[in-house]
C-alpha positions in Angstrom: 7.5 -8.7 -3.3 7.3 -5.5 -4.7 6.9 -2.4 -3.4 3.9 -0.2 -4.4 3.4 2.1 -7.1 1.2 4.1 -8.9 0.9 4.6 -13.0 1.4 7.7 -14.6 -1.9 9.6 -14.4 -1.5 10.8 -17.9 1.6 10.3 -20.1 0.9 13.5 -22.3 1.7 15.2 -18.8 4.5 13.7 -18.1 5.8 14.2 -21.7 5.0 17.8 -21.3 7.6 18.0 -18.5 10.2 17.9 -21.1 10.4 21.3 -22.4 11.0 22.4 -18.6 13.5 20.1 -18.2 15.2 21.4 -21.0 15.3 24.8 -20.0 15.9 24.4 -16.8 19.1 22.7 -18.2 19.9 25.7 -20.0 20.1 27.9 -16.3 22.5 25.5 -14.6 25.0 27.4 -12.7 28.5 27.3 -13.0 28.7 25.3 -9.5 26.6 22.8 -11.0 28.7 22.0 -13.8 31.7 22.2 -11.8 30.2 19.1 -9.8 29.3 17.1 -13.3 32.9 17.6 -13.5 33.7 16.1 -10.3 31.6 13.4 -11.3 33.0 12.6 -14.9 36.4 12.1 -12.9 35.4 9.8 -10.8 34.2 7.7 -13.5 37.0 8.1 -15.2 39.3 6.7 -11.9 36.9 4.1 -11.3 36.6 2.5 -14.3 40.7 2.7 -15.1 41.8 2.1 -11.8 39.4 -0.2 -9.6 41.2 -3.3 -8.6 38.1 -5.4 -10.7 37.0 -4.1 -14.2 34.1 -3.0 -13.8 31.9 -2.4 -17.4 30.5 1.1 -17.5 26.7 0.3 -17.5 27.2 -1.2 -14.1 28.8 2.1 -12.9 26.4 4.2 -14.5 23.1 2.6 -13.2 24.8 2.7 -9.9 25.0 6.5 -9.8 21.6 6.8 -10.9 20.4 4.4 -8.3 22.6 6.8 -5.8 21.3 9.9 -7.0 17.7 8.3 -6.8 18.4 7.0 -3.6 18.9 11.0 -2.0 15.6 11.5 -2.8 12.4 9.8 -1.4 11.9 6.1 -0.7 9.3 5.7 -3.4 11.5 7.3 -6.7 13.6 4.7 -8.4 14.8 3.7 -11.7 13.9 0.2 -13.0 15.9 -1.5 -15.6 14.3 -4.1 -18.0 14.4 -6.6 -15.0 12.6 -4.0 -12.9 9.7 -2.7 -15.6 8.7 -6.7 -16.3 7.8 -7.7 -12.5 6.3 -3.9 -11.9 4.2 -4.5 -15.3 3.7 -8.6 -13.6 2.7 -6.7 -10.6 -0.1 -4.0 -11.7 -1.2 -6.9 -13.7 -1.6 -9.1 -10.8 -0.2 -12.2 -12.0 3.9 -13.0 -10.9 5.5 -15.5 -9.3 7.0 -15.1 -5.6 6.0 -15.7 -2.0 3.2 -13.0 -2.1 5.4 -9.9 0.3 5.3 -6.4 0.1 8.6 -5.2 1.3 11.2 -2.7 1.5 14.7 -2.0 2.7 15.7 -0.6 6.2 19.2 0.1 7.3 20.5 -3.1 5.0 17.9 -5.3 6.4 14.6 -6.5 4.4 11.6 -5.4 6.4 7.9 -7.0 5.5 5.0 -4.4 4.7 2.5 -6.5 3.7 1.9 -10.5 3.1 -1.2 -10.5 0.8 -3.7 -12.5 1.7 -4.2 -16.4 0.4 -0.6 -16.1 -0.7 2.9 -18.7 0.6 3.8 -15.5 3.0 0.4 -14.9 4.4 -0.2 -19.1 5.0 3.2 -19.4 6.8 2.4 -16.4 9.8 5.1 -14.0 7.8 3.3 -10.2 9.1 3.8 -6.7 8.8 7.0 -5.5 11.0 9.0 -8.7 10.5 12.5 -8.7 9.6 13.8 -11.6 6.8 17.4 -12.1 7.6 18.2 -15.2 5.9 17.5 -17.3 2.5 17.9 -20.8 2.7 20.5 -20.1 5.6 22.4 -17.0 3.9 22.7 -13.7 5.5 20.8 -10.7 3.3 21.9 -7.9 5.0 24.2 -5.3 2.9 22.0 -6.2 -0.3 20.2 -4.2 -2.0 16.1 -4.8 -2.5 16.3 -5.8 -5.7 19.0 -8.4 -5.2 16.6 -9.5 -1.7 13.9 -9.8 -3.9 15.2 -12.0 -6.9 16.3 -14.6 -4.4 12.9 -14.8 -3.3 11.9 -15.7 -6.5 12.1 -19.0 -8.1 10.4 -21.5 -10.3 6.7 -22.3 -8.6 7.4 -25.5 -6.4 10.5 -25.5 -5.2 11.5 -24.8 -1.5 12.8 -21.5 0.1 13.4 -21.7 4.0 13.3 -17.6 5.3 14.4 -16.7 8.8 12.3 -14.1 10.4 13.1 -12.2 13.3 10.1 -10.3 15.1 10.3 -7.9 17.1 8.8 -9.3 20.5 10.0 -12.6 20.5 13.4 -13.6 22.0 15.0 -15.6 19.4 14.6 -15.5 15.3 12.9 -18.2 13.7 12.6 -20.4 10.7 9.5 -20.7 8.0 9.3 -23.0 4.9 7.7 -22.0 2.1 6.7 -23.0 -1.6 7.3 -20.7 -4.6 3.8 -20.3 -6.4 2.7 -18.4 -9.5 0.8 -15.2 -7.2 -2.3 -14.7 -9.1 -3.9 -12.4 -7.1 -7.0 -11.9 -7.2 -7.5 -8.0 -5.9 -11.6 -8.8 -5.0 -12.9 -11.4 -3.4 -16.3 -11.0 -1.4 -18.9 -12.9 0.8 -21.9 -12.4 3.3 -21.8 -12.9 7.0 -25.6 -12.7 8.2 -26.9 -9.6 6.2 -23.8 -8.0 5.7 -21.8 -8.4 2.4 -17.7 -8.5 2.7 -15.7 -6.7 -0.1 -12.1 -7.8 0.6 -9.7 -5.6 -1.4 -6.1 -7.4 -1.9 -4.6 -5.1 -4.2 -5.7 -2.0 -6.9 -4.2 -4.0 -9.9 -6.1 -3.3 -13.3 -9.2 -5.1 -12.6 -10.1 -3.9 -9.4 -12.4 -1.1 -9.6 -14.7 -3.7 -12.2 -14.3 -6.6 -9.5 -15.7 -4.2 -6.9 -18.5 -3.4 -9.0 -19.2 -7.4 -9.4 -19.3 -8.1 -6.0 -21.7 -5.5 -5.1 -23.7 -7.2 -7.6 -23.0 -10.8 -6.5 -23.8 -9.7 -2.7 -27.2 -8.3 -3.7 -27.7 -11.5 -5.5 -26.7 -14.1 -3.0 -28.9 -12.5 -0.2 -31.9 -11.9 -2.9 -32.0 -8.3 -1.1 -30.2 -5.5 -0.4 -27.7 -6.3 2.2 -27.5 -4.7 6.0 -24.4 -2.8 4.7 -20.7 -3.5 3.2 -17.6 -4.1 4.6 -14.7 -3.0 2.7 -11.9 -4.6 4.1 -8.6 -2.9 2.8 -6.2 -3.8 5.4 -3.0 -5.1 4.0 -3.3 -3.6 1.0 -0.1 -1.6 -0.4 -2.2 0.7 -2.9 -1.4 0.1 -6.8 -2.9 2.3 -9.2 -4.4 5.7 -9.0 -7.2 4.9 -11.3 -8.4 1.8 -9.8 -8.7 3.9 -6.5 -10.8 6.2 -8.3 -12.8 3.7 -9.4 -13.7 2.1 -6.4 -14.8 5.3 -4.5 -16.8 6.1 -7.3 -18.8 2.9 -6.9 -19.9 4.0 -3.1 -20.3 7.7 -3.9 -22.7 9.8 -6.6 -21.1 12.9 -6.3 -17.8 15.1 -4.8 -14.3 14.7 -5.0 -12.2 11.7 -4.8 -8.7 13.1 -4.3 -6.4 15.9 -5.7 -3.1 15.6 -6.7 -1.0 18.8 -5.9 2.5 19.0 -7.9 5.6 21.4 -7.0 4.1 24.2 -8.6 0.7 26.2 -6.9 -1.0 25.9 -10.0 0.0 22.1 -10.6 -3.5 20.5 -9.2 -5.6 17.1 -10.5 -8.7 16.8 -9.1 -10.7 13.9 -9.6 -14.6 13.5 -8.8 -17.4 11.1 -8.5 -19.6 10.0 -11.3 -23.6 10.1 -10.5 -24.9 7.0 -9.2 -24.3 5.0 -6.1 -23.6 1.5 -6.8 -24.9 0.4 -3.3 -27.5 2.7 -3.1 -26.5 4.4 -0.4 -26.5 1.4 2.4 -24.3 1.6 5.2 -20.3 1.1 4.7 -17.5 0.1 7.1 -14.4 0.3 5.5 -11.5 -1.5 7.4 -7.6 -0.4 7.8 -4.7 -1.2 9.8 -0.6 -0.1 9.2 -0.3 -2.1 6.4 -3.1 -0.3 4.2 -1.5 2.0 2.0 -1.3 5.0 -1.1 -4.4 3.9 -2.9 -6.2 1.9 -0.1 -6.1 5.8 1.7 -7.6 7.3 -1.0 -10.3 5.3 -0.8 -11.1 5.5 3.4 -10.0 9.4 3.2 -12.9 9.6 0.5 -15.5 7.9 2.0 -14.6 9.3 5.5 -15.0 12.7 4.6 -18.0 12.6 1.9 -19.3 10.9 5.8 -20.3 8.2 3.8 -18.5 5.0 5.9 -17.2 4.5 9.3 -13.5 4.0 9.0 -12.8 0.9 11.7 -9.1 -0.8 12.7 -6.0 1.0 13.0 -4.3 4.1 11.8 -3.3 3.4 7.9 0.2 3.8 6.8 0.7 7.3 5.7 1.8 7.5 1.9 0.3 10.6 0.5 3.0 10.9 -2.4 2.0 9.9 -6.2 4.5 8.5 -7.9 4.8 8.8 -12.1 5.8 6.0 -14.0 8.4 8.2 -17.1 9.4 5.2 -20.1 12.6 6.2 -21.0 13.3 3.2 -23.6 11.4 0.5 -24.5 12.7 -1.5 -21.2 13.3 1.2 -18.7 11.6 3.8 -16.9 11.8 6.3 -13.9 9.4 5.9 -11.4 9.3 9.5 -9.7 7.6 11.0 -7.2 5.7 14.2 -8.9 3.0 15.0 -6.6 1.1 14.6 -3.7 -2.6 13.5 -3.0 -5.0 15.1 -0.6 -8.3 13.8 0.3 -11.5 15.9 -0.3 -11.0 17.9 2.8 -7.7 19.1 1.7 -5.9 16.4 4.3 -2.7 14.8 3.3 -2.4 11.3 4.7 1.8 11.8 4.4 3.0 10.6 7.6 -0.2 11.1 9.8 -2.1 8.0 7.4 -6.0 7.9 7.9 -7.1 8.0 11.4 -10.1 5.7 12.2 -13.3 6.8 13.1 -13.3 4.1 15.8 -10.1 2.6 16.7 -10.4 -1.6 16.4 -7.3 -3.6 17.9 -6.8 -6.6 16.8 -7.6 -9.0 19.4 -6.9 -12.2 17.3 -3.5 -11.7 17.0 -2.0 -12.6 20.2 1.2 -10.5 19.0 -0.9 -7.4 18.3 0.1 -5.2 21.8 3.9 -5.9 21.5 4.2 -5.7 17.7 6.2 -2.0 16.3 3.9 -0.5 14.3 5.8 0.2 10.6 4.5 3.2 8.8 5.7 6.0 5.9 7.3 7.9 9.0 9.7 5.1 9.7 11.1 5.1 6.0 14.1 7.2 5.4 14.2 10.3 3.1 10.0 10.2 3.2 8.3 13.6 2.8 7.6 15.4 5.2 3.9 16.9 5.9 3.8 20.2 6.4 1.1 20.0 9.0 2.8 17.3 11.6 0.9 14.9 13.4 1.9 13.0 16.2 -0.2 9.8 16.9 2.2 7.8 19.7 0.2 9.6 22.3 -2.9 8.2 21.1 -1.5 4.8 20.2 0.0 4.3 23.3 -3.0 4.2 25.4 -2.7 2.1 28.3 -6.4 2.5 29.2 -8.7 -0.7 29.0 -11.3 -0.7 26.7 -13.7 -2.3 28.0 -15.6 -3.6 24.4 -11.5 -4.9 24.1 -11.2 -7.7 26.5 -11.1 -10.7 25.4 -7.7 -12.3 24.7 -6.8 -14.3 20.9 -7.6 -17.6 22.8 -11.1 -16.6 24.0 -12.5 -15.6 20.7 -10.5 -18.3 19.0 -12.9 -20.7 21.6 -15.9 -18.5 20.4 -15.2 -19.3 16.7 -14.0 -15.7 15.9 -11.2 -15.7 13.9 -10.4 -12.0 12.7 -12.2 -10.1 15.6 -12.0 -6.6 13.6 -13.6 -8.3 10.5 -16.5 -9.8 13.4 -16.7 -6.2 15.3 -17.2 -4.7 11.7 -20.0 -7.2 10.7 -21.6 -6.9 14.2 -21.8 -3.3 14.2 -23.3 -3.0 10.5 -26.0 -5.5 12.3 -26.4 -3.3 15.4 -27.0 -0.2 12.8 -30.3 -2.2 10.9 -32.1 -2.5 13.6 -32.0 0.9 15.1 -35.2 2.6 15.3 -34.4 5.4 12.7 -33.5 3.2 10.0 -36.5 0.5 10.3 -38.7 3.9 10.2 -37.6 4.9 7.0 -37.0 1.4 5.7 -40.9 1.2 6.4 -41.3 4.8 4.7 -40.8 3.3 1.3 
């Protein structure tokens, strides 16, 4: 239920920040102070003459929130509460419904259910709006105060209203609270094709990728056709694990670059040697809901050529954010940089484009549902080269590979027609002439 974040890169760089700041300080302008001023007065009115008492930590983590809040949608300041389920969440263990969501004009708007979780069993999807808690009205909240009502001790009962855009009327779901233990890899083989499905880049994940290329290889006795890695509905997490993962499909180049205010501010990061597959044929899956570090990883292995990005344009965060401790239980989690892939793109806004454009033909909702992206978010960062996709999205042409409807392949025993499309085409591509030629070459 959180949204998602990346960890500080390097905390020595973040620490040297602080000698800046401190100068910086030093050059305010005489406006500037004149507006602390107008600030310390109206803490001083609020706190003597507000018809409640209010105590002054209240009023002050308000005004950081509000000065937070005119930034970006992804800097925020998180109190002890905050920094527990953030360190829950990166750790891949909490307790919740399983959502990834944010705030929109008052209203709580889903941007992920993960997979295997109470949210993604009872239909919730990306684009729906919750309204109501166990019959109580959410809007005017904040996120956090959405969020801790969602929570609750694993069994009890928690009756959300969703309302989809689409459908005439809202609707009721009833979930249990469980302990989320997610598990960010999970993997099996269809045919001759091995299935990495990436839920979330939590500590562990660039390791369980590593496994299941092992545990593929194992289970078919051979090297597979090719891989699937299936990162649609996957927030992003943290930088390194994203790293990590591209690394295991690549043996040399750039990953991604990180590019901070300054010219000279840039991160690069790069492969190691070695190619954990061996250089057999990838399909990496998206859709809206794939985000931050699940587009570092397509953008990498789309332009190293090295997979065939298939689904739906991804969500379009290309911002970093820094996670700076300020005590023991608090920290700011700020948006220093953004990330381009090895091309020199930046995914802000645009997202990653697929190489071949997969609807999703099991979802009998898929044609009428909004699509929710970075764009949509207030205050996001603008890219400096702007793309406009709605032409290309709103294709009215029929595809003729795009026929059948949810209820044909559900009679056909296809249950996730992207996932199938992927698999198939991996399939298609061992049998071509060129690649039994050189498989016989060995």
């Amino acid at each position: 239920m959180f949204r998602p974040l990346f960890r500080a890169t390097a905390l020595v760089s973040a620490l040297a920040l602080v000698p800046l700041a401190t100068s910086g300080l030093a050059a305010v302008d005489n406006d500037t102070y004149k507006e602390l001023d107008q600030f310390m007065n109206v803490f001083e009115r609020v706190r003597a003459e507000y018809v409640d008492k209010v105590d002054d930590k209240t009023l002050i983590k308000g005004a950081i929130n509000g000065m937070l809040a005119s930034l970006d949608p992804h800097s925020s300041f998180l109190d002890a509460t905050d920094f527990q389920s953030m360190k829950a969440q990166t750790d891949g263990n909490y307790g919740g419904l399983g959502l990834t969501v944010s705030m929109e004009d008052g209203v709580v708007k889903v941007i992920a259910a993960s997979e295997d979780t109470p949210a993604a069993r009872a239909g919730i999807k990306a684009g729906d709006y919750i309204t109501h808690l166990n019959g109580e009205l959410l809007y005017g909240g904040t996120l956090d105060e959405a969020v801790e009502q969602m929570r609750g001790k694993p069994g009890t009962a928690l009756k959300v209203t969703i309302v989809r855009p689409g459908r005439d009327k809202p609707f009721d779901l009833s979930l249990t609270r469980e302990v989320i233990e997610l598990k960010p890899v999970k993997w099996e083989v269809r045919g001759d094709v091995g299935v990495i499905n990436i839920n979330a880049f939590s500590k562990n994940t660039g390791a369980g990728v590593r496994a299941a290329i092992v545990g593929i290889e194992k289970s078919l006795g051979h090297k597979p056709a090719g891989y699937v890695v299936d990162l649609r509905s996957n927030p992003g997490g943290l930088l390194d694990q994203a790293i990590e993962v591209s690394d295991a499909f690549l043996d040399h180049g750039e990953i991604v670059s990180q590019r901070g205010r300054e010219k000279n501010d840039i991160e690069r990061y790069y492969a190691k040697p070695g190619d954990d597959t061996h250089g057999a044929p990838v399909i990496v899956l998206v859709d809206a809901g794939s985000a931050s570090a699940s587009e570092i990883v397509a953008g990498a292995l789309q332009d190293h050529h090295r997979a065939i990005v298939m689904g739906e344009r991804s969500f379009g965060k290309g911002s970093v954010q820094t996670l700076l401790p300020l005590s023991q239980t608090t920290a700011l989690r700020l948006t220093t940089a953004r990330y381009y892939t090895p091309s020199g793109r930046s995914v802000q806004e645009g997202g990653i484009e697929p190489d071949v454009l997969v609807p999703q033909l099991s979802d009998p909702d898929y044609k009428d549902r909004p699509r929710f992206r970075e764009a949509d978010l207030r205050r996001h960062l603008i890219n400096q080269a702007k793309v406009d996709n709605s032409i290309l999205e709103d294709d009215v042409k029929e595809d003729p590979r795009f026929r059948l409807t949810s209820e044909q392949l559900e009679k056909q025993g296809v249950k996730d027609f992207q996932l199938d499309y992927a698999v198939k085409t991996l399939e298609r591509l061992a049998k071509l002439p060129a690649v039994q030629t050189a498989s016989r070459g060995k």
